[in-house]
SEVOLO-545142 format. One record per residue: residue in three letters; x, y, z of N, C-alpha, C in turn. Coordinates in steps of 0.1 Angstrom, whole numbers, plus 2048, in hexadecimal, padded with zeros to 3 digits. Layout:
N
AlaXYZXYZXYZ/...
% end
This chain:
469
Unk49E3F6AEE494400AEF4893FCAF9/Unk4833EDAF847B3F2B0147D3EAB12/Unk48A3E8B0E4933E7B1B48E3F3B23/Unk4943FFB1E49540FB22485412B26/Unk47D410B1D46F411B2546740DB2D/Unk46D3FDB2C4663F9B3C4723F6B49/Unk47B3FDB48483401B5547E411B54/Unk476418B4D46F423B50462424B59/Unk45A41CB5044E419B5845140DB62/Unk45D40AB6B45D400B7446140CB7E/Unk468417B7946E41FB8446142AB88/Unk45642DB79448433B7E441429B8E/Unk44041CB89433417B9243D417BA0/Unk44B415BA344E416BAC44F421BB8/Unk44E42CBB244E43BBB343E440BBA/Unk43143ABAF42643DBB7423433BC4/Unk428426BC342641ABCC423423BDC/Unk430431BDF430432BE942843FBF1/Unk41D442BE7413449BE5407449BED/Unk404450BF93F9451C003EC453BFB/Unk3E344CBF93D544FBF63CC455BFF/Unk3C645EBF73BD469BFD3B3461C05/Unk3AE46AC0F3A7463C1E39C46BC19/Unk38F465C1B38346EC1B37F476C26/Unk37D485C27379488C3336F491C34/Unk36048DC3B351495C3A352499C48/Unk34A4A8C483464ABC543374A6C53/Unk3304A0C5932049FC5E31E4A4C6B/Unk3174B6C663104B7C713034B9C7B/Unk2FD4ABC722F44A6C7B2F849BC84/Unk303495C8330A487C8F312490C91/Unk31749CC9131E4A6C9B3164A9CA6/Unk30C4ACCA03054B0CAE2FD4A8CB6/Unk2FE498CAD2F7491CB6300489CC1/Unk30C489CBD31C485CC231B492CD1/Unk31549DCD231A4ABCDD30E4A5CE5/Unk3034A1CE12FA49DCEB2F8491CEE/Unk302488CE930547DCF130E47BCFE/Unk31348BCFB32148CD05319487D16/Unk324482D1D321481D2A32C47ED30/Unk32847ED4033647FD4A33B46DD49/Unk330460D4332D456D4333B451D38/Unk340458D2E34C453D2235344AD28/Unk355442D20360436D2736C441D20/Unk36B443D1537B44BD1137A455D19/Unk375460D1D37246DD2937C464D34/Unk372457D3D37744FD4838944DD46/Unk38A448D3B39A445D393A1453D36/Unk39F45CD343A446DD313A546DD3D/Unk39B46CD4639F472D523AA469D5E/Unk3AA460D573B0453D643BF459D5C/Unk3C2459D543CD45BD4E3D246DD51/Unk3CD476D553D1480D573D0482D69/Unk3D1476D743CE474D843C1479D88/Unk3B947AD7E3A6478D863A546BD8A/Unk3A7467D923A2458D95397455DA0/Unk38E454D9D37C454DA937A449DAC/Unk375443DB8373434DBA364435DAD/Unk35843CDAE35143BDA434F447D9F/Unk34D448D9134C44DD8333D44DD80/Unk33B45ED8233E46AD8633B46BD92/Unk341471D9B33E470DAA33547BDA9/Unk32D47CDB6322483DBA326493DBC/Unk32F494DBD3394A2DBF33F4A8DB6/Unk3444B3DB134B4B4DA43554C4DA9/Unk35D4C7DA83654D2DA93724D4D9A/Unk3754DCD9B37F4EAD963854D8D8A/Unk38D4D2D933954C9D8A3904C0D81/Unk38A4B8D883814AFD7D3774B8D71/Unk3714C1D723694C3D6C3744CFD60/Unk37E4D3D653874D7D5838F4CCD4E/Unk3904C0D593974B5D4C38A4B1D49/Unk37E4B3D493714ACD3F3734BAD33/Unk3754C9D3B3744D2D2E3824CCD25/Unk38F4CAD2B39A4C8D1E3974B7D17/Unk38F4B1D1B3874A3D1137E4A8D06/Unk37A4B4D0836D4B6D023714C5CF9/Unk3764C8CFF3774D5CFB3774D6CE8/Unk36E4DFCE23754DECD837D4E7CD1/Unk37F4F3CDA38A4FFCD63984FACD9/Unk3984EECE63A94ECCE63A64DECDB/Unk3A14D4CD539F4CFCCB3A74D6CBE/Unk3A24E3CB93A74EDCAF3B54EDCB3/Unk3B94F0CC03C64F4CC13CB4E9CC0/Unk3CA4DECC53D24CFCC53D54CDCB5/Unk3CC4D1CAF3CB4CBCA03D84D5C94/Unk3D64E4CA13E04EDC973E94EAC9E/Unk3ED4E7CAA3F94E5CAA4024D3CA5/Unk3F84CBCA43FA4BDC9A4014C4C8D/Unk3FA4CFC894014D4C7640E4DBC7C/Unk40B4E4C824184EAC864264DFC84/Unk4234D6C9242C4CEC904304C5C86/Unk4254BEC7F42A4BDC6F4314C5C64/Unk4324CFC694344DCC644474D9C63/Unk44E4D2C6E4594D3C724604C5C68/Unk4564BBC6545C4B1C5F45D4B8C54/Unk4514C1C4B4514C4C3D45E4CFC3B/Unk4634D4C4846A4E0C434784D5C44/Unk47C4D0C4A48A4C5C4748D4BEC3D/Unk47F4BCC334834B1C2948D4BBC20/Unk4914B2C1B49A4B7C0C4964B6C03/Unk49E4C2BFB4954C3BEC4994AEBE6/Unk48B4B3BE04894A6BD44944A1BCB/Unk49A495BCD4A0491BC1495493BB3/Unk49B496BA8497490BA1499488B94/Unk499480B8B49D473B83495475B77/Unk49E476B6B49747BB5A4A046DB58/Unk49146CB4849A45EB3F499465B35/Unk4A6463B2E49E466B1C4A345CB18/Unk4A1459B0D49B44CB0749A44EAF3/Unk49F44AAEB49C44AAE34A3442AD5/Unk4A144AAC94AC441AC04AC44BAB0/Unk4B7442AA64BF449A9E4BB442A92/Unk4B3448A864AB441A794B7438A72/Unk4C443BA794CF431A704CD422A73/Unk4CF41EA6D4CD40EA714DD40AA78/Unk4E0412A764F2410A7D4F3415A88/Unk4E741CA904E8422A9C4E741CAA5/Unk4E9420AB34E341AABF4D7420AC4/Unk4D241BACC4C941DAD74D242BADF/Unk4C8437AE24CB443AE54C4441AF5/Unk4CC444B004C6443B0B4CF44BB16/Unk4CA451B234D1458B2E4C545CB35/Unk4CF45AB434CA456B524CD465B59/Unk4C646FB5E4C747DB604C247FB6C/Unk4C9478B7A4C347BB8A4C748AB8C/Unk4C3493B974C64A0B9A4C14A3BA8/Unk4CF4A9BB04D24ACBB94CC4B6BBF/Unk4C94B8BC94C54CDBCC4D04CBBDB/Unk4DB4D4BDD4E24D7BE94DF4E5BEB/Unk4D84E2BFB4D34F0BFD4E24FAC03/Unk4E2502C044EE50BC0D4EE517C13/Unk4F5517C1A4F1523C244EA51EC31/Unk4E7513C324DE50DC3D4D1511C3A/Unk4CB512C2F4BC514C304B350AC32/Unk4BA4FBC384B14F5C384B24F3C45/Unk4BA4F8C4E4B94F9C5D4B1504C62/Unk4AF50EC594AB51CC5949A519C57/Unk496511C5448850BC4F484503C58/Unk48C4FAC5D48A4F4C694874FAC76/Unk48C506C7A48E50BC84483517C83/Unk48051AC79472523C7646951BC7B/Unk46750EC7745D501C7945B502C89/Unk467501C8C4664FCC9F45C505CA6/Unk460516C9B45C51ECA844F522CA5/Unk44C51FC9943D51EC96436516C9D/Unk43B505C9E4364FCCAB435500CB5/Unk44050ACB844050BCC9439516CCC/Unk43451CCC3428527CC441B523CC6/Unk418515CBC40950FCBA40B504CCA/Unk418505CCF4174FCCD9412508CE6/Unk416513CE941451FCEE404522CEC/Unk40151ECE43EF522CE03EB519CE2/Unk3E850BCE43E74FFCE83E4503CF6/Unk3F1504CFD3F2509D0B3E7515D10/Unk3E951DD0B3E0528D0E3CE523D0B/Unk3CB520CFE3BE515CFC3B850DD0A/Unk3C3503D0E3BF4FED193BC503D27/Unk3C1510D273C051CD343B4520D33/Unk3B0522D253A052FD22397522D25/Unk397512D2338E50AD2638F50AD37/Unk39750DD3F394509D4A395517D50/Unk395520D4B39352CD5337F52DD4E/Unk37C52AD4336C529D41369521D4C/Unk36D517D5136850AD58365511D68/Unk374518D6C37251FD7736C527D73/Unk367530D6E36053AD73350536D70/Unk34A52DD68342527D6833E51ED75/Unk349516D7B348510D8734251BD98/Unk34C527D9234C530DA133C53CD9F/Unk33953BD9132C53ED9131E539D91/Unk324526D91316522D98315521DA8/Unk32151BDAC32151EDB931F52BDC2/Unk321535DC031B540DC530A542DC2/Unk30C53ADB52F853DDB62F5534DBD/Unk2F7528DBF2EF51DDC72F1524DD4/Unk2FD52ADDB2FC532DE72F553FDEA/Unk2F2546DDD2E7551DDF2DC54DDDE/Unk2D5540DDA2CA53CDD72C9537DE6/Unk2D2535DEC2CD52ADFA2C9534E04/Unk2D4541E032CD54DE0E2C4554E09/Unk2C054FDFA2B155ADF92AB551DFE/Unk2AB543DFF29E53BE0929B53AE15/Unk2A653BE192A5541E2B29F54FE2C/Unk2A455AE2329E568E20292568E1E/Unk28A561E1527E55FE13276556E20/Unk27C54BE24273546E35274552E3F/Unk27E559E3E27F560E4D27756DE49/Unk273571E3C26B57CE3725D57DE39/Unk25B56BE3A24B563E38248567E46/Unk25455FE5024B55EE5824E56EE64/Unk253579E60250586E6024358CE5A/Unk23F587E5023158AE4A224585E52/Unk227576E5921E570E5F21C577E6B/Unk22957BE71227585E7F21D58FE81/Unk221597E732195A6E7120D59FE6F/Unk20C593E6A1FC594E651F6591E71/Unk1FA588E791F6586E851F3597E8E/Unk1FA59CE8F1F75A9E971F05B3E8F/Unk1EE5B2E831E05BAE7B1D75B5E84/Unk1D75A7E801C959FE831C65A2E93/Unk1CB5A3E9A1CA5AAEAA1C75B8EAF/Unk1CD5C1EA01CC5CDEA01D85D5EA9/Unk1E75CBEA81F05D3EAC1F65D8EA4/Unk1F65DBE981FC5DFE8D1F35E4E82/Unk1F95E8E7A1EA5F3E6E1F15EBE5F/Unk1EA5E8E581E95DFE491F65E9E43/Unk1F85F4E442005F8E382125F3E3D/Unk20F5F4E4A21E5EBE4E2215DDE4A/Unk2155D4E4E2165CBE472165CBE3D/Unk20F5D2E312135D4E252265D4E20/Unk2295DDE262365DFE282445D1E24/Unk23E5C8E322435C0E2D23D5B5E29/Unk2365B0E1F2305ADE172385ABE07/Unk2345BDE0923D5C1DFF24E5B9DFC/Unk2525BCE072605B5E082625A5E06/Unk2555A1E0C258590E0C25858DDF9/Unk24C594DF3248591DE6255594DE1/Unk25F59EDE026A5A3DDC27459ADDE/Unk275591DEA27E585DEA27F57DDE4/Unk270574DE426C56CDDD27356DDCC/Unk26B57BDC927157DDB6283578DBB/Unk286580DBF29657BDC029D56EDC1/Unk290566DCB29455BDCA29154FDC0/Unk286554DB628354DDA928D553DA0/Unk29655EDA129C561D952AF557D9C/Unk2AB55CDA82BA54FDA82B7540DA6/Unk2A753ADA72A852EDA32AC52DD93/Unk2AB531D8D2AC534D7C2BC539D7D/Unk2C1540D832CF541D802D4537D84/Unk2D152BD8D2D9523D922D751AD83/Unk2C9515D7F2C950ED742CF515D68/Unk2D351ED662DA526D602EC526D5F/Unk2F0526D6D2FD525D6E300515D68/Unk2FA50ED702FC4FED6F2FD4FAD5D/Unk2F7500D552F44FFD49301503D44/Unk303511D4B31351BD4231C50DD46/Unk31D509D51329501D5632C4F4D4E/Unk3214EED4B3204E5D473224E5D34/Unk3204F3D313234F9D213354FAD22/Unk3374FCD2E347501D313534F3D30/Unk3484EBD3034E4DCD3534F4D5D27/Unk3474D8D1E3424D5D103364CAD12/Unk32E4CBD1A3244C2D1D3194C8D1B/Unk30E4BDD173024C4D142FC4C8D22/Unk2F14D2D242EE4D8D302EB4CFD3B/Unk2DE4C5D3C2DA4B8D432E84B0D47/Unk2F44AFD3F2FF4A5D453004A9D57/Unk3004B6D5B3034B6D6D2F44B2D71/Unk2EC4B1D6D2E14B1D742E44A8D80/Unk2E04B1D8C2E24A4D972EB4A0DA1/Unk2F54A9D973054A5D9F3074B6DAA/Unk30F4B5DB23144BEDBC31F4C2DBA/Unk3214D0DB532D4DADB03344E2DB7/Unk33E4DFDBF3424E6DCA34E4EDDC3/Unk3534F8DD035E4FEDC9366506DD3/Unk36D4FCDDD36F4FDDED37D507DEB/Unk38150BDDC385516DDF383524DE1/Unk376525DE2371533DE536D533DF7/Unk37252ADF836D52DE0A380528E0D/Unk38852FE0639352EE0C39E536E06/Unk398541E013A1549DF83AF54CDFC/Unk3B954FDF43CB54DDF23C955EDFA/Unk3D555FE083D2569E0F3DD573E02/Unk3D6580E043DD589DF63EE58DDF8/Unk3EF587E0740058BE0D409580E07/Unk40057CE0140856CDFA408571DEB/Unk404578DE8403581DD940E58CDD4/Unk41B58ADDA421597DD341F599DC7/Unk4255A5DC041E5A6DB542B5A7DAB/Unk4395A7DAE4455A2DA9440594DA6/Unk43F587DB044057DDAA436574DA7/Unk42757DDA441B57DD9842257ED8E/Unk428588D8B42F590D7E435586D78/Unk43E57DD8044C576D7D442569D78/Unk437564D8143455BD8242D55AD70/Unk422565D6E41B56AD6742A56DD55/Unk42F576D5143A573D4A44156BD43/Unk44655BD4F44754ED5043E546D46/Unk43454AD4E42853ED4941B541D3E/Unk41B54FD3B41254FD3741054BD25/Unk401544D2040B53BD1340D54DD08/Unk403555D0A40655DD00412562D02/Unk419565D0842556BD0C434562D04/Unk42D555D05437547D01433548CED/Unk42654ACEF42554DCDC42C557CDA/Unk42A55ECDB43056ECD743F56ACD6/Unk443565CDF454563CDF45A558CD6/Unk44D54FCD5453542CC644C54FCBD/Unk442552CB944055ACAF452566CAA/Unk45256ACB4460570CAF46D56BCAD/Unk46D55FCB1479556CAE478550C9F/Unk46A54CC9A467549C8F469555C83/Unk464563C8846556DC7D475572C78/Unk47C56DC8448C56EC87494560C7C/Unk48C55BC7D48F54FC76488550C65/Unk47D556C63481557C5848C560C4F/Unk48C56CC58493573C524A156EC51/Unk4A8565C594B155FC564B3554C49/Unk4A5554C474A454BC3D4A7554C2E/Unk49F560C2D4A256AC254AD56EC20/Unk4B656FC2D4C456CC294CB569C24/Unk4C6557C2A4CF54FC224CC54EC12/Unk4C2554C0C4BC551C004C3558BF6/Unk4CA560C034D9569BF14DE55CBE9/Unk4E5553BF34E8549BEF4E753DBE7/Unk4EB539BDB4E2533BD04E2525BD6/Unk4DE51ABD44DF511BD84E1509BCA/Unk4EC4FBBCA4F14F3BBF4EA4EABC1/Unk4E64E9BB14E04DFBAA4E94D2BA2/Unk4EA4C4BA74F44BCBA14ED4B3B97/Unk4F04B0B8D4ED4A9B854F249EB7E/Unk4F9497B844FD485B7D4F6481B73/Unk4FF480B6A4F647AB5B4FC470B54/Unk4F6466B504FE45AB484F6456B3C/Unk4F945AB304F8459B204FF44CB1E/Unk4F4448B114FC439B0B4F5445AFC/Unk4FD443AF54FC447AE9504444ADD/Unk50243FAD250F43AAC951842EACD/Unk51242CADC51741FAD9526420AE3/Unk51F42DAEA52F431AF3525437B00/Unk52A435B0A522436B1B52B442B1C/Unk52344DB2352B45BB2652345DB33/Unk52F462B42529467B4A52B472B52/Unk522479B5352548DB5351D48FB5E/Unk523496B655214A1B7451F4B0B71/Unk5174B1B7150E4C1B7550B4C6B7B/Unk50E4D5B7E5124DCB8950A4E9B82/Unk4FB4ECB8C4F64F8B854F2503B95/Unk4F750CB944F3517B9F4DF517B9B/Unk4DD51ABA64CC51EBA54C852CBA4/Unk4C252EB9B4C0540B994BA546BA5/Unk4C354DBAA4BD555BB24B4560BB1/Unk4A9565BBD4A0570BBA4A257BBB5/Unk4AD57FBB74B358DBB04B5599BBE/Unk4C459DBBB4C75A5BC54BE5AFBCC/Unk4B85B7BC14A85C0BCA4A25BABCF/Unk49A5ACBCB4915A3BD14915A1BDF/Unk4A259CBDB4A6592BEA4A959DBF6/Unk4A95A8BF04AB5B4BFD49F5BABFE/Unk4925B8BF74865BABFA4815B3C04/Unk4815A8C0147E599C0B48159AC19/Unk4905A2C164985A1C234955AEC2C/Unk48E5B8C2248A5C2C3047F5C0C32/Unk4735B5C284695B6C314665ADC3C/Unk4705A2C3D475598C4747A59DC53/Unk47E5A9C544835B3C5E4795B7C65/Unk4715C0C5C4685C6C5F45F5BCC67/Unk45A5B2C634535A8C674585A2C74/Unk4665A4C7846C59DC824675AEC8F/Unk46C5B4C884695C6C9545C5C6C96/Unk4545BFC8D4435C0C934415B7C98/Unk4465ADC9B4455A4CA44465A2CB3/Unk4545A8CB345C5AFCBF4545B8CC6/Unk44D5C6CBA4445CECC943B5C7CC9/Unk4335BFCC74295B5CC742B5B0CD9/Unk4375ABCD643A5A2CE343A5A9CF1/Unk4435B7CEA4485BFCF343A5C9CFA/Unk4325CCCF34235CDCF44195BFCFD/Unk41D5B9CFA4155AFD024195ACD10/Unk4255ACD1242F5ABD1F4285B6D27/Unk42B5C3D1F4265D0D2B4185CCD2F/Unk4115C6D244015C8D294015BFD34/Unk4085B0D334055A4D3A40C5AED49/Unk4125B3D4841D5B4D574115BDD5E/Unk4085C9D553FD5D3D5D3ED5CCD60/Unk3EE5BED563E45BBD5C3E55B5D6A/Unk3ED5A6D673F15A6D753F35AFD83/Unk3F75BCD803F95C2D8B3E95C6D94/Unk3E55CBD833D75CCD893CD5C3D93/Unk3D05BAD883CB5A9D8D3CF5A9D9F/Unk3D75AFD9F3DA5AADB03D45B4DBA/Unk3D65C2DB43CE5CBDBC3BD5CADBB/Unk3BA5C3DB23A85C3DB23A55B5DC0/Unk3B15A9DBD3B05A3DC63B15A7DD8/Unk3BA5ACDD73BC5B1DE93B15BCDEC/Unk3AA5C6DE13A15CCDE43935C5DE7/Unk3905BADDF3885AFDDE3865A7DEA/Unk3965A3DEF39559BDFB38F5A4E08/Unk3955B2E073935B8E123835BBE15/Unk37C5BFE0836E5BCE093665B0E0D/Unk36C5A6E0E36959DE0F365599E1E/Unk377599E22377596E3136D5A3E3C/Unk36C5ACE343625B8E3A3525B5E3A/Unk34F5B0E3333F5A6E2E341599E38/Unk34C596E3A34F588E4434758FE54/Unk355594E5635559CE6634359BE65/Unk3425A7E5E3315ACE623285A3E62/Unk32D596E5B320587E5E324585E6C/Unk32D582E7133257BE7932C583E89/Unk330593E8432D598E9031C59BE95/Unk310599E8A301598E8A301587E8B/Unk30857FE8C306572E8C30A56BE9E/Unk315573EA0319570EAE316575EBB/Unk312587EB330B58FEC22FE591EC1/Unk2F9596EB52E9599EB12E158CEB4/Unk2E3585EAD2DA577EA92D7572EB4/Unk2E6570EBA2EA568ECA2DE56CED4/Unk2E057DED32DA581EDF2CB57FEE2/Unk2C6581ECF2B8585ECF2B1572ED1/Unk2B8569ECC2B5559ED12B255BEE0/Unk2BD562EE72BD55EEF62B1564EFF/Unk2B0572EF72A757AEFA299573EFD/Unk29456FEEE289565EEA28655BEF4/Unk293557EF6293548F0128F54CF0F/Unk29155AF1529755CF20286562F20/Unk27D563F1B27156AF1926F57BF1A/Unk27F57EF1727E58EF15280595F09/Unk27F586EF927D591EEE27058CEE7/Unk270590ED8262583ED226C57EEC4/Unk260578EBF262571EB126B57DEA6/Unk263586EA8266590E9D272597EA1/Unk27759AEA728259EEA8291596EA6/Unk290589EAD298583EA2297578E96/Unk28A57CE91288580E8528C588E7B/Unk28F595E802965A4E7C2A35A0E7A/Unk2A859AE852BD597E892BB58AE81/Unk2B2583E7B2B7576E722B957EE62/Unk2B1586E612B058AE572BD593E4E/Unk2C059AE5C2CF5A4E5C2D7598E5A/Unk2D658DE612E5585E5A2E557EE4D/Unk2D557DE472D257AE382DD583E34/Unk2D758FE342DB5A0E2B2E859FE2E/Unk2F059BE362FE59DE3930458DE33/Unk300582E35303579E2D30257BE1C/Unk2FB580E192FC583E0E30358EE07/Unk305599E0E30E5A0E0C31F599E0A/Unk321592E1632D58BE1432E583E06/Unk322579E00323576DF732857DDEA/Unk320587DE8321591DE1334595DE0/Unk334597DEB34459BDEC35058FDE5/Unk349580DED350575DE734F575DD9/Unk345575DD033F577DC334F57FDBC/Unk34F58CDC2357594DB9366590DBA/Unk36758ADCD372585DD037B57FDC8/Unk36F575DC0370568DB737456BDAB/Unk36D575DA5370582D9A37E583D99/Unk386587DA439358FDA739E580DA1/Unk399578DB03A556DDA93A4566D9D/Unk398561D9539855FD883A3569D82/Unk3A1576D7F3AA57FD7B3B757DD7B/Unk3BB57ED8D3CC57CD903CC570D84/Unk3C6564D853CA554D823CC557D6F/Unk3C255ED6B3C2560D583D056AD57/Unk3D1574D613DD580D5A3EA575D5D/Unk3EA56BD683F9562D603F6556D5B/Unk3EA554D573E4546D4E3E853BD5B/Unk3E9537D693EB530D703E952FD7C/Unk3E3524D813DE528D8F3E2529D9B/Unk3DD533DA43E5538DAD3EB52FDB8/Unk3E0523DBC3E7516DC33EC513DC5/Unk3ED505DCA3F14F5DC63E34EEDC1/Unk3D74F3DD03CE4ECDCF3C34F0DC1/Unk3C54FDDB83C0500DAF3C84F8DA0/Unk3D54F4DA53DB4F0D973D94E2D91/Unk3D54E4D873D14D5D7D3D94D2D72/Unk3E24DBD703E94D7D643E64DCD56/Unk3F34DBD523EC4E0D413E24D4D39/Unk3DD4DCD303D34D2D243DF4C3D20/Unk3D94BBD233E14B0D183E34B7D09/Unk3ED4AED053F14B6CF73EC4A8CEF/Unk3EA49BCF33E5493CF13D7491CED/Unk3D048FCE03C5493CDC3C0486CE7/Unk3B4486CEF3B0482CF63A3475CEA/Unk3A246ACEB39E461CE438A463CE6/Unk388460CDA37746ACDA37045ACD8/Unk37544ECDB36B444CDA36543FCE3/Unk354439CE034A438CED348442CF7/Unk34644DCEB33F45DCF5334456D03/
% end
């Protein structure tokens, strides 16, 4: 007898031995947020993220910063693709838990017989579960496409961090470039002001002209204090885009040499945007594991008519005689209505999925198309804002310099032709501004960039190491 009990409790302690202990885990968020404002471009882990993904600088952080480096600082930091890394880490655990097999499991009974002529009463009761039908491949394959969905959202995560980054990037740079022609706008307005005042003061001119432009210069000026603020403004968004606290760029020079080289639109058919866009885009790739998985359960539904055998090996010592018996039990199944309940709403579930997809395809195929027509109309405005700098830059300006030189014009007149190429410089900007608008768009309706020289690659799937921020 108490043989039997401690080969019981030898088979308990062996059983928990292999038992994981609970991990403590606190959020504190006051070292949360003192961890976001410690962030800087300075991280030795940041430094190694980026050496490891081909940023390699002779020095860290160079004085310059564009489109690439400053999106692999947003997928270090980021902490929406963080979320995604983390769901698709469960997902894919997701794939080990759905392969395991049912549990053995192991009964003792144990006991005895008031005769003094009896034996010791005892049997050893392990139990099988054989699944059938393939439901445990059917579980597994639900698992995959659940992964390959969170791996799809992952993908797409890492696109919304660097499509923030560009468009954060291409709207400080256009302010730092409107802020530089409202400063020339504002000198060439000054010393227009100075002219008139000079010919008041002579009495070649009457105060309310001067007034005039007065008016205009003060009007610059505001303009030009509200783009110094947008520029510290953008710099701020960019640097929020990056997951950095605002001060981290302070300093540094943010270029973005692809706006002075836009992709000509004859390079843009709109067939192989579509193809390109279809291909690649990640919601397009969810939707399609999403439906592979709803297809997969319902196959699982299926297989569930199917009972699955339960084995039972059993060995009795009783009376003094060892008996050993094999058991064979079917698993009750859900019940005929049930299991055809299940199974049409697995259906159903699978057709809502489907127009889901089929719905998303159409939209992705009309944004895109749009996406390309706003760009060629975009470019065309553009190069139209070009011409007209070009042509007050090379015949007006030219002439009225020579003029001045040649002692047959004055100050003020090309004064007037400096100012027309401000107003037309900036008009172009303006144009480039929306230009920039356009191809952001093309680059989000197929999640990828239009390039070579714009492409950086997907997000690491690799949680990027957070030590010595």
């Amino acid at each position: 007898m108490r043989g039997q009990y401690s080969l019981f409790f030898g088979l308990s302690i062996l059983a928990l031995t292999g038992c994981v202990r609970y991990r403590t885990g606190v959020l504190n968020p006051p070292a949360l947020e003192t961890e976001y404002r410690a962030r800087s471009l300075t991280s030795p882990a940041l430094i190694d993220f980026l050496s490891q993904n081909g940023e390699q600088q002779a020095a860290w952080p160079p004085t310059v910063l564009d489109l690439r480096p400053l999106a692999l600082v947003g997928y270090f930091y980021s902490p929406d693709l963080a979320v995604a890394r983390s769901r698709l880490a469960a997902a894919e655990a997701g794939i080990a838990v759905a392969g395991a097999r049912p549990t053995a499991t192991f009964g003792i009974d144990a006991g005895y017989n008031s005769n003094p002529e009896s034996h010791t009463l005892y049997s050893f009761l392990p139990s099988f579960t054989i699944e059938t039908a393939g439901k445990r491949g059917l579980r597994i394959l639900q698992a995959q496409k659940v992964a390959e969905s969170a791996r799809a959202g992952f993908s797409e995560g890492g696109w919304l961090v660097r499509s923030r980054v560009r468009t954060a990037l291409f709207n400080h740079v256009t302010a730092e470039r409107r802020k530089a022609l409202l400063e020339t706008e504002v000198a060439v307005r000054s010393e227009i002001a100075g002219i008139f005042d000079k010919r008041v003061a002579v009495g070649e001119t009457s105060r309310p002209e001067l007034g005039i432009y007065r008016v205009a210069l003060l009007n610059a000026q505001w303009a030009l204090n509200t783009a110094l603020g947008e520029t510290v403004q953008t710099r701020m968004t960019l640097a929020s885009a990056v997951g950095l606290p605002g001060e981290a760029l302070t300093g540094l020079e943010i270029h973005a040499p692809e706006l002075d080289a836009p992709i000509l639109p004859d390079a843009l058919p709109v067939r192989v945007v579509q193809k390109a866009g279809v291909l690649h885009r990640a919601d397009v790739r969810r939707a399609l594991a999403d439906y592979g998985a709803a297809d997969a359960v319902l196959r699982l539904e299926v297989a569930k008519q199917y009972p699955d055998l339960q084995l039972t090996p059993g060995y009795n010592f009783e009376e003094g005689f060892a008996r050993f018996v094999l058991s064979t039990v079917l698993q009750p199944l859900p019940g005929r209505r049930r299991s055809r309940v299940l199974i049409d709403l697995a259906e159903a579930e699978r057709e809502h999925v489907a127009a889901q997809f089929e719905a998303l395809q159409a939209s992705a195929i009309g944004e895109m198309t749009r996406a390309v027509e706003q760009y060629r109309a975009a470019y065309a405005a553009w190069q139209t804002a070009g011409a007209r700098l070009v042509e007050i830059q090379t015949e007006r300006e030219t002439a009225a310099r020579r003029a001045l030189e040649a002692g047959e014009g004055d100050r003020l007149g090309l004064a007037v032709v400096r100012l027309e190429s401000t107003t037309a410089a900036r008009a172009q900007l303006d144009a480039l501004t929306r230009l920039s608008a356009a191809l952001a768009a093309v680059e989000d309706s197929m999640q990828q960039p239009l390039t070579a020289a714009l492409r950086i690659g997907d997000a690491p799937a690799t949680a990027p190491s957070r030590r010595n921020h």
